[in-house]
Backbone bond lengths (Angstrom), bond angles and torsions (degrees), N, CA, C in turn:
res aa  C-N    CA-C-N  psi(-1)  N-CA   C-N-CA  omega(-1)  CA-C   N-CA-C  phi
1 X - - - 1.441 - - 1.528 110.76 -
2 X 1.444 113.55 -36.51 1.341 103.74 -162.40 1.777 99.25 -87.79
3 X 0.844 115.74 9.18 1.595 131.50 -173.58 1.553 103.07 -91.74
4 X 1.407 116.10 -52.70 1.615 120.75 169.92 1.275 91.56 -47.01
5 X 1.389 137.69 -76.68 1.523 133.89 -151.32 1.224 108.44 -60.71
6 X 1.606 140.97 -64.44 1.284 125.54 -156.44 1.671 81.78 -69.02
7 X 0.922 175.81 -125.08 1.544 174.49 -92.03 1.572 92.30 -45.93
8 X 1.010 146.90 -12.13 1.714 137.02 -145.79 1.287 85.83 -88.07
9 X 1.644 141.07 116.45 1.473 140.73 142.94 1.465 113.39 -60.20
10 X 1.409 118.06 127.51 1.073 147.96 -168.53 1.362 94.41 -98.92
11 X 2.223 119.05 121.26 1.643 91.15 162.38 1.708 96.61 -141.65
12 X 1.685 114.13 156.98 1.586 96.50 164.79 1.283 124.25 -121.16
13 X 0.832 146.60 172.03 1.380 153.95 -131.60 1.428 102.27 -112.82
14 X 1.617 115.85 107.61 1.995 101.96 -178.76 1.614 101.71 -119.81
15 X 1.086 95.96 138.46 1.749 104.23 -165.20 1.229 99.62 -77.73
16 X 1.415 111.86 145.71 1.747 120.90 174.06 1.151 107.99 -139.44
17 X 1.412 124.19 169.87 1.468 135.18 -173.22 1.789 97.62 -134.40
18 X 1.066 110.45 -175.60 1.279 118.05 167.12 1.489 129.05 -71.01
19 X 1.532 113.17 -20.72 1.270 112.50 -179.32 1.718 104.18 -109.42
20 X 1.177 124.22 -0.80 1.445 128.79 144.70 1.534 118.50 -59.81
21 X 1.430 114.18 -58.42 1.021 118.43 178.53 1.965 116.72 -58.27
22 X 1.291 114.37 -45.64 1.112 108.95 144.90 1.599 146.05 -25.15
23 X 1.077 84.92 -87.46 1.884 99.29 174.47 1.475 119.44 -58.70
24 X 1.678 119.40 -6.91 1.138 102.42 -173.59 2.108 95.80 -134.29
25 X 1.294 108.35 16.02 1.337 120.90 174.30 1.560 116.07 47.90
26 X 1.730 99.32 43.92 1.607 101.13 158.49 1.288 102.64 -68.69
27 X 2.079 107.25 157.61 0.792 105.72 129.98 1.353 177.49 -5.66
28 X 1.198 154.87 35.02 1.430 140.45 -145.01 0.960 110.90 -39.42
29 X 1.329 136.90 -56.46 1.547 141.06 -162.41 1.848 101.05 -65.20
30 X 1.138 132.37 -39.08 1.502 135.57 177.70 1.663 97.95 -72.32
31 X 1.275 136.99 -18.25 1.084 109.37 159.57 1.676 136.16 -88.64
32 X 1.598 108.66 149.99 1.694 97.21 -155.39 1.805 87.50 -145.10
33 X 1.116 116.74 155.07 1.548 138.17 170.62 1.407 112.34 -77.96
34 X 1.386 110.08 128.80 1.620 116.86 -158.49 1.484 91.87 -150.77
35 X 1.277 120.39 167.34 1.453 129.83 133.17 1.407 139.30 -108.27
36 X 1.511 112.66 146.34 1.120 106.47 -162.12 1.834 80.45 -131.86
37 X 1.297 98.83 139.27 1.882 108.89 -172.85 1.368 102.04 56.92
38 X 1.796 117.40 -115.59 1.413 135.58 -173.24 1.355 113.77 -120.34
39 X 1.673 106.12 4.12 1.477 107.50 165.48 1.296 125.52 -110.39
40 X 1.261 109.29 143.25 2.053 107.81 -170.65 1.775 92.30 -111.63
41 X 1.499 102.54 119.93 1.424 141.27 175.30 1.223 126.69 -117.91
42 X 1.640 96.31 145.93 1.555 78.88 169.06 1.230 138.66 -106.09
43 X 1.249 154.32 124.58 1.518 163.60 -80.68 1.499 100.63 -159.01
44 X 1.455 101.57 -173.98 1.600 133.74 174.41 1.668 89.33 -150.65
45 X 1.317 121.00 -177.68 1.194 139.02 170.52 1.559 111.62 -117.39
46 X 1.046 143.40 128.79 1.327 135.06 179.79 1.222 108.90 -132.30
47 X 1.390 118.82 116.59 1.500 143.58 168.81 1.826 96.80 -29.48
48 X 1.337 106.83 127.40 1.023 121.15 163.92 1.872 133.38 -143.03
49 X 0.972 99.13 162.94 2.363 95.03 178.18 1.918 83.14 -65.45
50 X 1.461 82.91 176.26 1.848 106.12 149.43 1.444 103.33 -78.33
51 X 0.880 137.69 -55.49 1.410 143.29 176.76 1.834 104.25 -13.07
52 X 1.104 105.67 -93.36 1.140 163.01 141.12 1.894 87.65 -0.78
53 X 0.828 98.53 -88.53 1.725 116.76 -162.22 2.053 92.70 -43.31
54 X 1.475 97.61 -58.26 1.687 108.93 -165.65 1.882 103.63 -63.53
55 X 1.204 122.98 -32.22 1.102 136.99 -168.89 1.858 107.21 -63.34
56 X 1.962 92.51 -45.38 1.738 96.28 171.61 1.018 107.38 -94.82
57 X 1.115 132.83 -0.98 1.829 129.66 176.76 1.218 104.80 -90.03
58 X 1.540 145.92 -42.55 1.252 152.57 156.41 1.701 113.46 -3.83
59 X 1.333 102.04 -86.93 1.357 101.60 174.47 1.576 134.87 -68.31
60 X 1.202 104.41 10.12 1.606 111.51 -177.13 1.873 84.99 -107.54
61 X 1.198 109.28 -63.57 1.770 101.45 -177.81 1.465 118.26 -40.54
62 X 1.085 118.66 -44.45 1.579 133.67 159.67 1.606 114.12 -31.70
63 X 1.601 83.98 -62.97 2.155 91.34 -172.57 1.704 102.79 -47.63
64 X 1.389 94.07 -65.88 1.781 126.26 -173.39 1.369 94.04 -26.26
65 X 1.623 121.89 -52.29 1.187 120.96 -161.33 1.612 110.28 -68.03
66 X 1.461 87.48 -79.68 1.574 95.00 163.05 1.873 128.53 -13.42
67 X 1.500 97.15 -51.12 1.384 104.93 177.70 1.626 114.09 -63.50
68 X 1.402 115.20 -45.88 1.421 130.56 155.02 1.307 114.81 -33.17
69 X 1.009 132.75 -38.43 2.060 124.41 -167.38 0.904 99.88 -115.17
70 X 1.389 139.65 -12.24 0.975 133.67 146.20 1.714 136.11 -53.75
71 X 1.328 97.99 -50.76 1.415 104.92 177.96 1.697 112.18 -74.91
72 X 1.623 114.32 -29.54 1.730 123.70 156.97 1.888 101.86 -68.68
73 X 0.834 114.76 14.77 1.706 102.94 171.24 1.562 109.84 -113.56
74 X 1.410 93.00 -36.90 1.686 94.75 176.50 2.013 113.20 -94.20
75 X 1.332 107.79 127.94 1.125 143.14 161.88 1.625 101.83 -9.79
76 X 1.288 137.43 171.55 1.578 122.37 164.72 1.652 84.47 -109.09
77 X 0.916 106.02 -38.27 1.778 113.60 -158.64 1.990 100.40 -79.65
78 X 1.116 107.51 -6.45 1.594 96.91 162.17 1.582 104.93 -110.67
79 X 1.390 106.75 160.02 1.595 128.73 176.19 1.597 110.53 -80.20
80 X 1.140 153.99 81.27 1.106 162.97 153.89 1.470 126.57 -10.79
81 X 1.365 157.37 83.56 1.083 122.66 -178.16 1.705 143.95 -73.52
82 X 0.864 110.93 157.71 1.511 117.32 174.38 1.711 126.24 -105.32
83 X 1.637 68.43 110.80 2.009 75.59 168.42 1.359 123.38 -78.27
84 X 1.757 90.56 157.85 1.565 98.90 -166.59 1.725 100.65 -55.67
85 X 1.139 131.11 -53.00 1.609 125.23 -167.92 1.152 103.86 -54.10
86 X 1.611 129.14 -36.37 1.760 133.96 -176.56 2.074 85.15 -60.19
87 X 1.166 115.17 -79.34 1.743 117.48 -171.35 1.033 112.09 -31.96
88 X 1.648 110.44 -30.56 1.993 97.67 -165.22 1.764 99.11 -92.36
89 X 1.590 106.85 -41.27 1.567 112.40 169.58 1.973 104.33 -36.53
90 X 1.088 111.77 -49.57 1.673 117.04 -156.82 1.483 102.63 -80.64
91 X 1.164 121.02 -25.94 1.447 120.70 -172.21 1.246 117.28 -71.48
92 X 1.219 128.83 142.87 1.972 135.39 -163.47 1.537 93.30 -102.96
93 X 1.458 117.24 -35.62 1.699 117.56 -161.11 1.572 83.58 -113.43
94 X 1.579 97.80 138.91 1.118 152.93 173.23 1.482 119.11 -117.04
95 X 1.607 116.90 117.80 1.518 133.02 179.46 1.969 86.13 -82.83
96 X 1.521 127.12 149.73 1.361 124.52 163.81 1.726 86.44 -80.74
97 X 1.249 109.10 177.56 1.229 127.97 -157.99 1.584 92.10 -115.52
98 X 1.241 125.46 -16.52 1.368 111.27 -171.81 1.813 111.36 -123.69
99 X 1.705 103.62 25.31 1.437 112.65 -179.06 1.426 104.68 -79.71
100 X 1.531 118.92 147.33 1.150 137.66 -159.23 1.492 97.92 -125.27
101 X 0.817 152.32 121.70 1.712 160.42 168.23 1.481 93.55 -61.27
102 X 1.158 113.49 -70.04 1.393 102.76 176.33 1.342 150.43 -42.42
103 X 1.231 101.95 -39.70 2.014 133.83 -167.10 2.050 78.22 -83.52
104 X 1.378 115.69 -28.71 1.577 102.63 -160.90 1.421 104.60 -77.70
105 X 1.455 101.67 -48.48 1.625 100.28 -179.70 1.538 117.43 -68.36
106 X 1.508 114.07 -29.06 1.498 94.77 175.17 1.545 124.99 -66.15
107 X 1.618 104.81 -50.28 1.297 113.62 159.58 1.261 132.07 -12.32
108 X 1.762 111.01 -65.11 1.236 123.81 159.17 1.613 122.38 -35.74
109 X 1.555 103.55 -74.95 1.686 111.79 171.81 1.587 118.47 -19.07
110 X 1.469 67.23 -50.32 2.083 82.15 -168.73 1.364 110.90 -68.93
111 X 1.168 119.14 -32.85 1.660 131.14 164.36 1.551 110.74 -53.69
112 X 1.383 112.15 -50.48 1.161 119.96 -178.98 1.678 110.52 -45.37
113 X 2.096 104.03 -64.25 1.140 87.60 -155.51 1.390 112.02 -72.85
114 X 1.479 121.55 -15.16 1.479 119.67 171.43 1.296 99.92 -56.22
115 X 0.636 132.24 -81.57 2.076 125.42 -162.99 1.742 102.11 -27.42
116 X 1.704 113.75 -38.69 1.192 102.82 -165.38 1.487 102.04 -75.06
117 X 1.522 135.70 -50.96 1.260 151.59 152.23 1.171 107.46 -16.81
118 X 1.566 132.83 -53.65 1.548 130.81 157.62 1.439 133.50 -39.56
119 X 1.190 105.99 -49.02 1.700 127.80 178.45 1.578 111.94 -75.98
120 X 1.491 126.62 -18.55 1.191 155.08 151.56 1.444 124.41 -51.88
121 X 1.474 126.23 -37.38 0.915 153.47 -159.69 1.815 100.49 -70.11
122 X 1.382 117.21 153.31 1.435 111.34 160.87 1.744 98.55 -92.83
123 X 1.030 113.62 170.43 1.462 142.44 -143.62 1.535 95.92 -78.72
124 X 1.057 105.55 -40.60 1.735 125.07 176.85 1.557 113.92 -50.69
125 X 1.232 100.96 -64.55 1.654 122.81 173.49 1.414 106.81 -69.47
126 X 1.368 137.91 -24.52 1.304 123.32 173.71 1.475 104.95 -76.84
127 X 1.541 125.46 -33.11 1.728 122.39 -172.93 1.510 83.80 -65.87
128 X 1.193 128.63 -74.82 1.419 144.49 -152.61 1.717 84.92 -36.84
129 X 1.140 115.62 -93.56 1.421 115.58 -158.90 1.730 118.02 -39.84
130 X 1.879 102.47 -32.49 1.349 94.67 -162.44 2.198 99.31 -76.29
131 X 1.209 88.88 -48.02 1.898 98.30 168.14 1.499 114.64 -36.62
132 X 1.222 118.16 -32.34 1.605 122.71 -161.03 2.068 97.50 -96.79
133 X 1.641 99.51 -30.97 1.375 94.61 172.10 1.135 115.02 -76.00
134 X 1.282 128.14 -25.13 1.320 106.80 -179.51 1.728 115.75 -112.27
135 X 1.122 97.71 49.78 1.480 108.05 -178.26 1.214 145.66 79.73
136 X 1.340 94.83 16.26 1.665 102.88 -167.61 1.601 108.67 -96.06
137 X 1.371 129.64 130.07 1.610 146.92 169.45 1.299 101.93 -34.05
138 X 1.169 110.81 153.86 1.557 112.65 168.73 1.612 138.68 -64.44
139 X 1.920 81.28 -45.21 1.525 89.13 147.61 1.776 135.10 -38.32
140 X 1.291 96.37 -53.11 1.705 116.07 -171.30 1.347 102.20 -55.15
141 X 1.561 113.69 -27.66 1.712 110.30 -163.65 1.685 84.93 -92.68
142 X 1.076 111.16 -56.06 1.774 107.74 -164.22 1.753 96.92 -43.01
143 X 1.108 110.64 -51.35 1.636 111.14 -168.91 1.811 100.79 -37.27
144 X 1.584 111.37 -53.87 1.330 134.63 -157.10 1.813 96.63 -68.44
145 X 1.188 99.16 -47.47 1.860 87.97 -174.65 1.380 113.17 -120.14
146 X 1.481 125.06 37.78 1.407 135.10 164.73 1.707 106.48 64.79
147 X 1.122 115.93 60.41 1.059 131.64 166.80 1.405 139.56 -152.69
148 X 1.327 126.00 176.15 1.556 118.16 -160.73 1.555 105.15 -115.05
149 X 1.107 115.52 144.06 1.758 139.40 -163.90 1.382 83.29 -44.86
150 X 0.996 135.48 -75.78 1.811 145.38 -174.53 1.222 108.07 -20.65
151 X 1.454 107.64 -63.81 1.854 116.25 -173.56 1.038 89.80 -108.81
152 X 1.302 151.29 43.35 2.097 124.22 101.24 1.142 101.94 -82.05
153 X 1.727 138.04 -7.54 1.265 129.47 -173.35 1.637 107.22 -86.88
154 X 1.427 105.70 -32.53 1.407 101.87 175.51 1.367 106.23 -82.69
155 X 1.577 138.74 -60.43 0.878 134.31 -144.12 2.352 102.39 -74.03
156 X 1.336 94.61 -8.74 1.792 100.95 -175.86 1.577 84.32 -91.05
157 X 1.051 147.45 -38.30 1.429 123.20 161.82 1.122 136.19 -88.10
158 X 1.536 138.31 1.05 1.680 126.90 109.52 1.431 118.25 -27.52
159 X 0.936 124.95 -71.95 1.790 128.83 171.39 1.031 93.00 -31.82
160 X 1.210 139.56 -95.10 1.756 146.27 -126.63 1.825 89.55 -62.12
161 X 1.466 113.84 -55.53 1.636 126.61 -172.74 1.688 99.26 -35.25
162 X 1.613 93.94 -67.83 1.892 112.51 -167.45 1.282 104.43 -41.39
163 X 1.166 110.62 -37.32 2.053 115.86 -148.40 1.851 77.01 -94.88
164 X 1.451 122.88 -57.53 1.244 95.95 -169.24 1.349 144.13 -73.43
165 X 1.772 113.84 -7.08 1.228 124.03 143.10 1.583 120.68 -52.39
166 X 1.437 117.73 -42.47 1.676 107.98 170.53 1.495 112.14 -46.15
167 X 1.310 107.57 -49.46 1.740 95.07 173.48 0.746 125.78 -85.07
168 X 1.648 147.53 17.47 0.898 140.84 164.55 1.603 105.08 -114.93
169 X 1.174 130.94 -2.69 1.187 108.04 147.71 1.593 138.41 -104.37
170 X 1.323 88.20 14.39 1.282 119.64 148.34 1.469 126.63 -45.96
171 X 1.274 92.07 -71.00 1.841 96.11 169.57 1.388 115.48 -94.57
C-alpha cells in the first residue's frame, strides 16, 4: 500500500495559448482544457512534488470554497449582486490598457494602402519582397527569378523606397 502512494504523480496545470505553444514547441495533442480557479483554459500538465502541487492547489481550493458559501448564503429566489472586481475576475476579454483608437485606425489605413501598393507591384517585386520577408538571402531570390545578388540588391531597394513613399504620403 504504501508503495501505491509514494508512486502518486503530482501535476499542475500551466496555461497556454497558441503562441506559447508555438514558441516553445509543445505538443498539440498534450494540450487539454482544465480549470484553473473559475476559469476553464487550456493547459499542459506539468510533473510536479506534493510539495509543490498542494502549495498551487491551496489557493484555488480556498477560492472554490469561498465561492461555495457564498452561493449557500444567497437565497435562489433573490437576485444577488455583482461586484465590479467579481465582473472583471469573470471576464475572458480583456481591452490592453495601452490601445489607442486612433494609432488603430491609422495603422490599419496604412495597412490598407500597402496591400494596395502590393497588388500594384510587377510580379518580380512581389517574389522579391515576399522571399526577402520570409528570410530568404538575396542570393536565394536571384537563384528563384534568374537574377544576380546585385540586381535583387538594387532592385529590393527601389521596392523598399516605392513602398516607403506610399506611407509617407500617406501621412
Amino acid at each position: 500500500m504504501d508503495n501505491l502512494q509514494t508512486k502518486k504523480q503530482y501535476y499542475i496545470p500551466m496555461e497556454v495559448n497558441s503562441t506559447t505553444i508555438k514558441d516553445f514547441g509543445i505538443n498539440p495533442a498534450d494540450v487539454e482544457w482544465a480549470r484553473i480557479g473559475h476559469r476553464r483554459v487550456r493547459v499542459i500538465m506539468v510533473p510536479a512534488t506534493k510539495e509543490q502541487y498542494y502549495e498551487y492547489m491551496r489557493p484555488l481550493w480556498a477560492e472554490d470554497k469561498r465561492r461555495q458559501r457564498q452561493e449557500l448564503a444567497t437565497s435562489p429566489d433573490k437576485l444577488s449582486a455583482v461586484s465590479l472586481e467579481e465582473l472583471w475576475e469573470n471576464t475572458e476579454y480583456e481591452v490592453a490598457d495601452t490601445s489607442n483608437l486612433e494609432e488603430t485606425v491609422i495603422k490599419k489605413a496604412m495597412l490598407e494602402e500597402l496591400h494596395k501598393a502590393l497588388d500594384e507591384l510587377e510580379e518580380i517585386d512581389r517574389t522579391i519582397a515576399m522571399m526577402y520577408s520570409q528570410g530568404h538571402t538575396e542570393e536565394e531570390i536571384g537563384q528563384v527569378i534568374a537574377m544576380s545578388q546585385r540586381g535583387v540588391n538594387k532592385r529590393k531597394k527601389k521596392l523598399f523606397v516605392k513602398l516607403k513613399s506610399v506611407l509617407n504620403d500617406f501621412e
